[in-house]
Every structure is written in C-alpha cells, then in structure tokens.
BALOBA-1460 file (C-alpha; in Angstrom, 3 decimals):
// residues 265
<rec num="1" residu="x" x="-73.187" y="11.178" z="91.751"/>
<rec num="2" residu="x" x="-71.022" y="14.147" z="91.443"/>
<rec num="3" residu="x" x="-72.082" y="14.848" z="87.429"/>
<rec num="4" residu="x" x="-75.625" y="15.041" z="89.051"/>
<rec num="5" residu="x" x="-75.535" y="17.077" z="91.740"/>
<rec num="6" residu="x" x="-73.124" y="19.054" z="89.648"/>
<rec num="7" residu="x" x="-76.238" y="19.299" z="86.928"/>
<rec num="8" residu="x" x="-78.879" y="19.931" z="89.511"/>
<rec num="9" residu="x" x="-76.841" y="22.797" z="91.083"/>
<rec num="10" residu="x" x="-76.499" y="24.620" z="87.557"/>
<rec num="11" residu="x" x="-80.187" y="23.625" z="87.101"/>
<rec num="12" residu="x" x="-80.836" y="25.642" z="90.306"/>
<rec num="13" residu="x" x="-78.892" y="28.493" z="89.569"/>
<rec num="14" residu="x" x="-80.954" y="29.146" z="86.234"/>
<rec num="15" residu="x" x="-84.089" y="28.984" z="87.781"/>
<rec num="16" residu="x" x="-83.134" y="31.219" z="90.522"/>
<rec num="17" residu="x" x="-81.680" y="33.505" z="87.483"/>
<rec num="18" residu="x" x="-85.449" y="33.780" z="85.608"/>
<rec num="19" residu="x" x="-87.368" y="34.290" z="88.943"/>
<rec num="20" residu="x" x="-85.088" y="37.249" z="89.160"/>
<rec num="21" residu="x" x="-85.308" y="38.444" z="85.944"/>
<rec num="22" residu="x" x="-89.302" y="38.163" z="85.713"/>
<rec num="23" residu="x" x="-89.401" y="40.479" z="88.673"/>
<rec num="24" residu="x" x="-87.559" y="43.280" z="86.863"/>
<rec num="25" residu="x" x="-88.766" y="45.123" z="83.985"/>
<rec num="26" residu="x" x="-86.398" y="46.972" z="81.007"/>
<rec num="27" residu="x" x="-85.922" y="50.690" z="81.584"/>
<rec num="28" residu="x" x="-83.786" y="52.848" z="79.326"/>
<rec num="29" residu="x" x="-83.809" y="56.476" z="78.389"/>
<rec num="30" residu="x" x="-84.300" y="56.562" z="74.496"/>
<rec num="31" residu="x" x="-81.826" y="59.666" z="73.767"/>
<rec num="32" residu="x" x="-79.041" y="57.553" z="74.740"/>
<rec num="33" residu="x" x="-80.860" y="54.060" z="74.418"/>
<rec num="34" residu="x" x="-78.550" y="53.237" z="77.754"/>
<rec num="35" residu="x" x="-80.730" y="50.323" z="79.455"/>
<rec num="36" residu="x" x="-81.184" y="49.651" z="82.997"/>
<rec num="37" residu="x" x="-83.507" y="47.199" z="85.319"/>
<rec num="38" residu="x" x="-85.610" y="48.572" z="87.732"/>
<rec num="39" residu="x" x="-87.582" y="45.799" z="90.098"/>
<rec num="40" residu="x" x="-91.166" y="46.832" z="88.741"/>
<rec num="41" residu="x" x="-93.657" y="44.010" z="88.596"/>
<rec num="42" residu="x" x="-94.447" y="42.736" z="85.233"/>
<rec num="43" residu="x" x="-98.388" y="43.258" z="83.880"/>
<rec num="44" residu="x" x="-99.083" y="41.572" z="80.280"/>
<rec num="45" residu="x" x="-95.677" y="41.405" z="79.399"/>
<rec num="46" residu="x" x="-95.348" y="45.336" z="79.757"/>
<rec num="47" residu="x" x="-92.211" y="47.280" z="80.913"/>
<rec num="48" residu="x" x="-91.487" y="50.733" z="82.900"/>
<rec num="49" residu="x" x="-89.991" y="53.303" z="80.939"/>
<rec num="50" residu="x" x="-87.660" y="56.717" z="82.399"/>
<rec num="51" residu="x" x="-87.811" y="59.284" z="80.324"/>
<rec num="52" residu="x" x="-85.580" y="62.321" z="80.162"/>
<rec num="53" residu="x" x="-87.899" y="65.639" z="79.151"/>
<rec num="54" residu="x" x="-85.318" y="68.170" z="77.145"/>
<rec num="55" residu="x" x="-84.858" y="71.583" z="78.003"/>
<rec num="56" residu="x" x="-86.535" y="70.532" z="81.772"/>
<rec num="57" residu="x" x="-84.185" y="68.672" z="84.683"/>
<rec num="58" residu="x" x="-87.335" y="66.442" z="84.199"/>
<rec num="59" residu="x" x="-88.189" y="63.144" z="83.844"/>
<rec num="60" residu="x" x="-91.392" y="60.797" z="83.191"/>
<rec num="61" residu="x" x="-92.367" y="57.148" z="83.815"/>
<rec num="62" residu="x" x="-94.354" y="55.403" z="80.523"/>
<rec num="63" residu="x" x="-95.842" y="51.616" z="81.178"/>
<rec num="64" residu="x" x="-95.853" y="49.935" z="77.421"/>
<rec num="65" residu="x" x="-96.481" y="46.554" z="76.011"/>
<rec num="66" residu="x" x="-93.138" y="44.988" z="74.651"/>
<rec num="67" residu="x" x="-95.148" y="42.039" z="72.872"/>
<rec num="68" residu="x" x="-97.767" y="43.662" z="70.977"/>
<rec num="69" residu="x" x="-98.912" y="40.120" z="69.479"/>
<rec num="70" residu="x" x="-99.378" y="38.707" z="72.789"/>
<rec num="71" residu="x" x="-102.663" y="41.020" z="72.957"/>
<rec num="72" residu="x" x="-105.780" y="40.489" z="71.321"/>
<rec num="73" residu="x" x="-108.823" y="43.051" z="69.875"/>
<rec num="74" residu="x" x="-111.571" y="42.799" z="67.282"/>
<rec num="75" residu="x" x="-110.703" y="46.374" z="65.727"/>
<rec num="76" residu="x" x="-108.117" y="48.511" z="64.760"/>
<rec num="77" residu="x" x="-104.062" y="47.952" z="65.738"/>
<rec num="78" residu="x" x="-102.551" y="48.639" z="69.144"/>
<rec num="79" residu="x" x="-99.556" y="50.356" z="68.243"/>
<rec num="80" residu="x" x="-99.959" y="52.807" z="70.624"/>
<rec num="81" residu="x" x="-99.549" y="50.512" z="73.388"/>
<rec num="82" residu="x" x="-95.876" y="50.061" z="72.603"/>
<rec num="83" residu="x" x="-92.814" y="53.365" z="73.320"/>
<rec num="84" residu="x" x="-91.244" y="53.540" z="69.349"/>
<rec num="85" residu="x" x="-88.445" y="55.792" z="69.809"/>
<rec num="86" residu="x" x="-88.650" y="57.940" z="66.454"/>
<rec num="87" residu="x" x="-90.430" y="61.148" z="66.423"/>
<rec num="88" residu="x" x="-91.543" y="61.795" z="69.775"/>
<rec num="89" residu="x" x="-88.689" y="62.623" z="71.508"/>
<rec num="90" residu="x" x="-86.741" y="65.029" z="69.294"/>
<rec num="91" residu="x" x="-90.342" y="66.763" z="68.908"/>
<rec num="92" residu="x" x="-89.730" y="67.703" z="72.746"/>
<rec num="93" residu="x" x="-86.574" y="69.058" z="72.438"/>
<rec num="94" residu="x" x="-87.989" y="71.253" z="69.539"/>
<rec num="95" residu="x" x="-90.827" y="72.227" z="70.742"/>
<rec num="96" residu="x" x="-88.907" y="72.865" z="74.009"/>
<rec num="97" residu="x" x="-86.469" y="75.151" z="72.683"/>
<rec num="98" residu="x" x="-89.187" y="77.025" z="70.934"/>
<rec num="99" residu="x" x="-91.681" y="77.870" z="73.511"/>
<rec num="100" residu="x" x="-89.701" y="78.202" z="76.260"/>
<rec num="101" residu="x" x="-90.211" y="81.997" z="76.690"/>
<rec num="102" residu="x" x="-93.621" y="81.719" z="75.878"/>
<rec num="103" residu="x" x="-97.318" y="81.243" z="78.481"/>
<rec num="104" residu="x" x="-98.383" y="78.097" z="78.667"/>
<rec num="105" residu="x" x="-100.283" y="76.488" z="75.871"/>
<rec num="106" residu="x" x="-103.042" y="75.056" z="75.457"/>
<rec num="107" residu="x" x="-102.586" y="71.941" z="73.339"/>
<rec num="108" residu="x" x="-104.536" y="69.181" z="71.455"/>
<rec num="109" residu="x" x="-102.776" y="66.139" z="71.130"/>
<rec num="110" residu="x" x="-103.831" y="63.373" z="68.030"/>
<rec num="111" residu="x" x="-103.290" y="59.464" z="68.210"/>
<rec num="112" residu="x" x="-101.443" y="59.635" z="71.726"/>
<rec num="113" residu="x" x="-100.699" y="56.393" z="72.409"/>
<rec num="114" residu="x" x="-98.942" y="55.627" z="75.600"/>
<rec num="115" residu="x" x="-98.263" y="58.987" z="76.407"/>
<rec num="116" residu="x" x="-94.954" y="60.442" z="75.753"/>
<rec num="117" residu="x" x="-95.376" y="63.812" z="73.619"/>
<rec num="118" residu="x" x="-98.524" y="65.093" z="75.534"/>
<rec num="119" residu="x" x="-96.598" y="64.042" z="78.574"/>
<rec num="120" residu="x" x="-93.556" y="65.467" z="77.897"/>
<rec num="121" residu="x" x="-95.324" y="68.861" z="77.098"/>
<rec num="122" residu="x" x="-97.317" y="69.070" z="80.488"/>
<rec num="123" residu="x" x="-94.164" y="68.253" z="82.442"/>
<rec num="124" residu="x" x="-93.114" y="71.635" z="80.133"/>
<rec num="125" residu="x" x="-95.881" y="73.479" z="82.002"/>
<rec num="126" residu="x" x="-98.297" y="73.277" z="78.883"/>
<rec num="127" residu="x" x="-101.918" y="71.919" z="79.262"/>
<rec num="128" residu="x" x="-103.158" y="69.014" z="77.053"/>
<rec num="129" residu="x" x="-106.096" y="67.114" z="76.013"/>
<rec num="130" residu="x" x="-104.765" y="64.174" z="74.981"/>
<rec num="131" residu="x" x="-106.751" y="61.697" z="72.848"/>
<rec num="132" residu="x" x="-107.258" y="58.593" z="71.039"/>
<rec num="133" residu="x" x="-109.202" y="55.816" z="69.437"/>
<rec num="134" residu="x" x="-110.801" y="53.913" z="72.626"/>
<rec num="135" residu="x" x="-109.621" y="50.464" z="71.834"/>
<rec num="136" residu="x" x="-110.427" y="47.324" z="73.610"/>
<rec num="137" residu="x" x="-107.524" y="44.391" z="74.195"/>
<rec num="138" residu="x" x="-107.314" y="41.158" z="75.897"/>
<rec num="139" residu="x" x="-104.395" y="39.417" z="77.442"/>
<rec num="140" residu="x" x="-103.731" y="35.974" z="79.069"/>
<rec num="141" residu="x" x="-105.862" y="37.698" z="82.286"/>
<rec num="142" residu="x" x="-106.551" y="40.551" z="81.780"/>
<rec num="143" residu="x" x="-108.551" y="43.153" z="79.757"/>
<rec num="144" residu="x" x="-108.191" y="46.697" z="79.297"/>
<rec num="145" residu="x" x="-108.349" y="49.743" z="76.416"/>
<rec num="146" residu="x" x="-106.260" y="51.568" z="75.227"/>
<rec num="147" residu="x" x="-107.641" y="54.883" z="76.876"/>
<rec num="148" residu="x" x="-106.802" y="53.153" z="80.282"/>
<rec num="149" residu="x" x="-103.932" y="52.408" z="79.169"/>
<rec num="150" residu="x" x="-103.076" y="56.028" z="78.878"/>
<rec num="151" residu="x" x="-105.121" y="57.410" z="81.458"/>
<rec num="152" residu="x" x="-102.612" y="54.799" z="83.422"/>
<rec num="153" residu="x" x="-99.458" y="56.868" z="82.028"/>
<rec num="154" residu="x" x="-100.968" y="59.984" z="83.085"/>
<rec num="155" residu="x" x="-101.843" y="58.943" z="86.483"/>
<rec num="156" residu="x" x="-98.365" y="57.763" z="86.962"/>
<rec num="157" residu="x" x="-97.172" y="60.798" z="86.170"/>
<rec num="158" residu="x" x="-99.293" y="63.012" z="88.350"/>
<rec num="159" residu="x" x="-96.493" y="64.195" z="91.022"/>
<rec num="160" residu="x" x="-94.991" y="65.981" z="87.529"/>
<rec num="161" residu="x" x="-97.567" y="67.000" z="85.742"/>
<rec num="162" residu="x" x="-100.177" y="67.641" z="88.316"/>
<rec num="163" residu="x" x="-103.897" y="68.425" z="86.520"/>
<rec num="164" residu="x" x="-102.308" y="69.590" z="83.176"/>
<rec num="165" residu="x" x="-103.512" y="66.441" z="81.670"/>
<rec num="166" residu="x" x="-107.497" y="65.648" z="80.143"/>
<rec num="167" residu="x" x="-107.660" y="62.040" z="78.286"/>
<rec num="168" residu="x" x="-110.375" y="62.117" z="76.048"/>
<rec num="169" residu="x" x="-111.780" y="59.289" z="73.315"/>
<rec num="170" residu="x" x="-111.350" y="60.739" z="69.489"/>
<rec num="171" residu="x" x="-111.780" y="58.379" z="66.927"/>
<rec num="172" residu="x" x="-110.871" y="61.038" z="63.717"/>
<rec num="173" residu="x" x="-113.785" y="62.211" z="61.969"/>
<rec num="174" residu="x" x="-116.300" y="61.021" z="64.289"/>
<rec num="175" residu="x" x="-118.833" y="64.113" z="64.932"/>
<rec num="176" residu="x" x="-120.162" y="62.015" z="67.964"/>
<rec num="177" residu="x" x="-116.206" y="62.345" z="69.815"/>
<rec num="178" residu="x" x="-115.221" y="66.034" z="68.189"/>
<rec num="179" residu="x" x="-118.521" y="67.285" z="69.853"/>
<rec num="180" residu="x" x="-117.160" y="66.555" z="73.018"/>
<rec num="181" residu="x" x="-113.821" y="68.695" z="72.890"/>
<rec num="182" residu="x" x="-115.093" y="72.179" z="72.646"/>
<rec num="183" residu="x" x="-112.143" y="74.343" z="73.609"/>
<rec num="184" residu="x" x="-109.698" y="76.408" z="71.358"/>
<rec num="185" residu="x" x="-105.910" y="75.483" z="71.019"/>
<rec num="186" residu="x" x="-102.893" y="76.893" z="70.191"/>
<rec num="187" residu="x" x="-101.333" y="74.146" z="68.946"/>
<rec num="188" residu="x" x="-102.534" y="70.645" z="67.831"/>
<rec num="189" residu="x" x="-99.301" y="67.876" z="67.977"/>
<rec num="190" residu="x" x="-99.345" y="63.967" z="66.496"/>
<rec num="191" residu="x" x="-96.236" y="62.085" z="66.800"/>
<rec num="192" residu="x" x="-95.894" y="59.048" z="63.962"/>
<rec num="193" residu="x" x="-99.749" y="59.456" z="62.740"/>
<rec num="194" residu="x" x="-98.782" y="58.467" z="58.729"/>
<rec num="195" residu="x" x="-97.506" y="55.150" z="59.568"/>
<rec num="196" residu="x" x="-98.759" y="52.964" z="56.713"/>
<rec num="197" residu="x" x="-102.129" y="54.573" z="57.967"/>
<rec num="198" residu="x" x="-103.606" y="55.841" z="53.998"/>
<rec num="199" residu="x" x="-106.987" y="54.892" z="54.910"/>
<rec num="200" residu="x" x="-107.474" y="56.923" z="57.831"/>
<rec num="201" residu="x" x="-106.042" y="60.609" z="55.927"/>
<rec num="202" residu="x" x="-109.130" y="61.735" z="54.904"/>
<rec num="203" residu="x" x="-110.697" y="61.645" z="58.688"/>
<rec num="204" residu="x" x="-107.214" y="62.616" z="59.892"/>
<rec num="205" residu="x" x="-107.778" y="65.745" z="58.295"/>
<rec num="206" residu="x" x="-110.864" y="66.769" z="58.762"/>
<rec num="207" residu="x" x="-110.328" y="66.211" z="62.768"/>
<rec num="208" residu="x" x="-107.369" y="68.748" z="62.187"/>
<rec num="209" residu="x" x="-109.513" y="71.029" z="60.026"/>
<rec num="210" residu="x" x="-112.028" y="70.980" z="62.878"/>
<rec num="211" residu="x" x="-109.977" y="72.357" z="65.745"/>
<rec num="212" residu="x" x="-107.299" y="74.426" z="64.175"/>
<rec num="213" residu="x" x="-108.364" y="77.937" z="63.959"/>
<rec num="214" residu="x" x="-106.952" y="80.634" z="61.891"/>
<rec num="215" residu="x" x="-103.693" y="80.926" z="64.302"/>
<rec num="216" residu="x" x="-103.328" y="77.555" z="65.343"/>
<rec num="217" residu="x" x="-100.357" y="75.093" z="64.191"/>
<rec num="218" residu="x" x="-100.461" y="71.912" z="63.608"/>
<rec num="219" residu="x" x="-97.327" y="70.047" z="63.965"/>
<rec num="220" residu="x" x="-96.528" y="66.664" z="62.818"/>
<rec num="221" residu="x" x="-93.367" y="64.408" z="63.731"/>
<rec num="222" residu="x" x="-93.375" y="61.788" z="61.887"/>
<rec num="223" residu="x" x="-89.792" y="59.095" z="60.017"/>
<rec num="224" residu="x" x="-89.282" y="59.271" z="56.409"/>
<rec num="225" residu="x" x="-90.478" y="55.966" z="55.521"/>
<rec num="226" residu="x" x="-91.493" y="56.047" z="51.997"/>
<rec num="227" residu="x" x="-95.006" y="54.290" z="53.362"/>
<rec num="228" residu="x" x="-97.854" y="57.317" z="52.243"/>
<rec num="229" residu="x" x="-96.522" y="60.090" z="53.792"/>
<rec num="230" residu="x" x="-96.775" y="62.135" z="50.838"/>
<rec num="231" residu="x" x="-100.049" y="61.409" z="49.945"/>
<rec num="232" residu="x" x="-101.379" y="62.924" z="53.283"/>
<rec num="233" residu="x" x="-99.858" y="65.824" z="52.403"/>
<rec num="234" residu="x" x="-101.001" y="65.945" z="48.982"/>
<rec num="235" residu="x" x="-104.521" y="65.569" z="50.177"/>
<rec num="236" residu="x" x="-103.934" y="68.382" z="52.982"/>
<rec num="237" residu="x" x="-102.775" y="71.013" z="50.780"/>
<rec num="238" residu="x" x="-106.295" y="71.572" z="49.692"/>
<rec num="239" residu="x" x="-106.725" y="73.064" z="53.124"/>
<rec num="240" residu="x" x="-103.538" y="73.826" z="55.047"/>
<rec num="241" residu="x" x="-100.327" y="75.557" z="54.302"/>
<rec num="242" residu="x" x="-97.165" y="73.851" z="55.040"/>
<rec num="243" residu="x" x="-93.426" y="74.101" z="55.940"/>
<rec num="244" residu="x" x="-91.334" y="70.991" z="56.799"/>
<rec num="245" residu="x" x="-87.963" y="70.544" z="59.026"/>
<rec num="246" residu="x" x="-85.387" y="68.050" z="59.421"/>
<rec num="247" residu="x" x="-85.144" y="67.128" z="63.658"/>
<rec num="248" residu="x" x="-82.812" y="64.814" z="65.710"/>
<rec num="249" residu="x" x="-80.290" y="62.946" z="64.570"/>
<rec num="250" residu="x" x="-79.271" y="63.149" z="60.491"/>
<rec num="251" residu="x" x="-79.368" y="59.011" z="59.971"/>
<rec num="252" residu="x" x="-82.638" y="58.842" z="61.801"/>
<rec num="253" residu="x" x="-84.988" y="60.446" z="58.956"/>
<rec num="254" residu="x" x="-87.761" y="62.645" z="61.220"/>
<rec num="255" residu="x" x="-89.265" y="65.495" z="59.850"/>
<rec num="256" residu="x" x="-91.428" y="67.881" z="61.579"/>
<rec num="257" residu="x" x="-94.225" y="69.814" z="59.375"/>
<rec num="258" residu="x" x="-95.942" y="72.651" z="60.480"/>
<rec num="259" residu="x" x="-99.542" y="73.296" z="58.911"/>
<rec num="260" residu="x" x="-101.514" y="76.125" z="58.908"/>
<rec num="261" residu="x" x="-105.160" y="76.279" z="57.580"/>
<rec num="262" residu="x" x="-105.534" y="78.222" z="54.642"/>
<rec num="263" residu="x" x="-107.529" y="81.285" z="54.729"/>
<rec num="264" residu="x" x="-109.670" y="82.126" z="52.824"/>
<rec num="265" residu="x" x="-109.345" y="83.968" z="49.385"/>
C-alpha cells in the first residue's frame, strides 16, 4: 500500500508539473540566448518572444510558431512564422549605429516574416511598410495567414511603435501587389531572403528593381550558407552595384550587402 500511494503521489506531482509548464511559454533575448518563462497562454504551439532593440533602451514582444510542421498550407513554406536568430538582429545594431544621427526613414521591408527587422526599425523611430507573401495555414483549431500573423506582431507592439507600421501583401514580382505600394523609400531591408530560395531570384529582383530609385539602398542580411547565395548575386549584378560586410559575431557567418541600382551609361 505504501509503494502505491508512493507511485500515485509522484504520478501527481508530474501532472501538476505539465499543467504548469503548458501555461508558460519560452522567452529569451537572442543576443545572449539567456531563456526565461513568462505565463503567456499557448496558441498553436507558439511562444512569446522579448526582444532587446540595439542602440535604443528598447524592447519588443514577437509571437512565433516553435513547431512549424504542426501547421498545414497548400502553397509556399511558412518559415516566416518561426524567430531564426541569424541575420536580423545584428542588422539592427548596424543599421542602428548608422542612422542614428539621421531623420527618420522611410523604409520598405521584403519577406518580413514575424516581424523583427521592420519592428526593430520603427521602435528606432523609422517608418515601414512591411510586407509579405499572404499565406494561408491551418492548425489543430485554428486557421490564420501569415499576414495576420504579422499584423498580430505589430499590433502587439503598438505602445512602442505607435503608427510607424503599414503591413501590406507582396508576393515578388506580382504587378497586381507592387501596384498597391506607391510611395518612395530610402531604404529597402530583407533579412534571410536567399535561403535555399533559387527559384524565387528572378522575381526577388525585379520587386527590388521596382522600388529602389536612383538613391535608394538595398540592404540584405543574410548567413553564409553555401545554399545559392551567389547566384542571386550573380543574377543582380546586371542591375545593381554592390558592396558586402561581415556583421555580428565572427563564427556566426552573416553578411550584409548593400545594392545600389546601376545607372545608366
């Protein structure tokens, strides 16, 4: 009798012990990958992210999936659901550093994601139109897209970045989606757009050749991979000069190129 009251006590302590933890969800700021539990309710497997803005005493919430093949959708991937710490956060600190004297921009952001780049930049002070495929996805109950998935971000955000934010659908290359973003930028930004991604170059480009103008950048974070990279830059050249910088951490492989269209001869 006292072996099983002895098991059903331990039995009750574990199941007290995942009750808990399904109530919490995984925090963690990714320049020091120091984790933490907050008690935020769980949605589709999804956590609650703190993130630290550089150059800013700053910091901003992301929601993203941490089970990616627990979601389902007819087309395309739904990468950007998930927070990859690569090339978006030592992006910030650059681009931080760098316009920190300067008015506020007006910025263009490609293949956004969940949210942290064009984010980050609006808590800077810089206005964004942030933008991405508009991609269905399914859960156990629930449906969604991947736009309101980021509108979601924003929204959560809004006591930082106030109105600084547009979220607008732009599948690249299609006329029907450019058409509808008819402002001049400064600067266009993508974080980790050449992942394994060859087949999409060609509209990649021509959605960057369509908004930058003769004195806009274009900057691109993206790892060292050894997955295509190059060949969207040997299929750019046609139309943009480039630079390219080494950025974070040594070990961790992210560059940062700048492109600048070509003018012409």
């Amino acid at each position: 009798m006292k072996s099983y009251n002895s098991s059903m006590l331990h039995l009750l302590v574990v199941l007290s012990c995942l009750q808990l933890i399904s109530s919490f969800s995984l925090t963690y700021d990714i320049s020091s990958q120091h984790r933490y539990a907050v008690a935020t309710p769980l949605t589709m497997a999804s956590t609650t992210q703190t993130v630290e803005i550089p150059s800013t005493s700053l910091a901003i919430q992301l929601r993203h999936q941490l089970f990616l093949g627990d979601l389902k959708t007819s087309t395309h991937d739904l990468t950007g659901l998930k927070l990859w710490p690569t090339a978006s956060q030592p992006m910030l600190a650059v681009l931080g550093k760098r316009y920190k004297d300067t008015q506020p921009l007006q910025i263009l952001e490609l293949g956004s994601g969940c949210g942290l780049l064009g984010i980050g930049l609006a808590a800077m002070g810089h206005t964004i139109v942030m933008t991405d495929a508009d991609v269905d996805f399914s859960g156990d109950t629930t449906t969604s897209s991947t736009l309101k998935w980021l509108q979601s971000n924003v929204d959560l955000n809004f006591n930082v970045i106030g109105e600084r934010v547009t979220v607008k659908p732009l599948l690249w290359g299609d006329e029907k989606d450019m058409k509808k973003i008819l402002q001049d930028f400064d600067l266009i930004v993508g974080s980790e757009l050449l992942y394994s991604n060859e087949k999409s170059f060609p509209a990649l480009i021509e959605t960057m050749s369509r908004f930058a103008g003769p004195s806009t950048s274009v900057l691109l974070g993206y790892k060292i991979r050894g997955l295509g990279e190059g060949k969207f830059f040997d299929i750019a050249d046609e139309k943009f000069e480039m630079s390219f910088k080494s950025i974070g951490r040594k070990s961790d492989k992210i560059q940062l190129a700048e492109l600048r269209r070509r003018l012409p001869q």
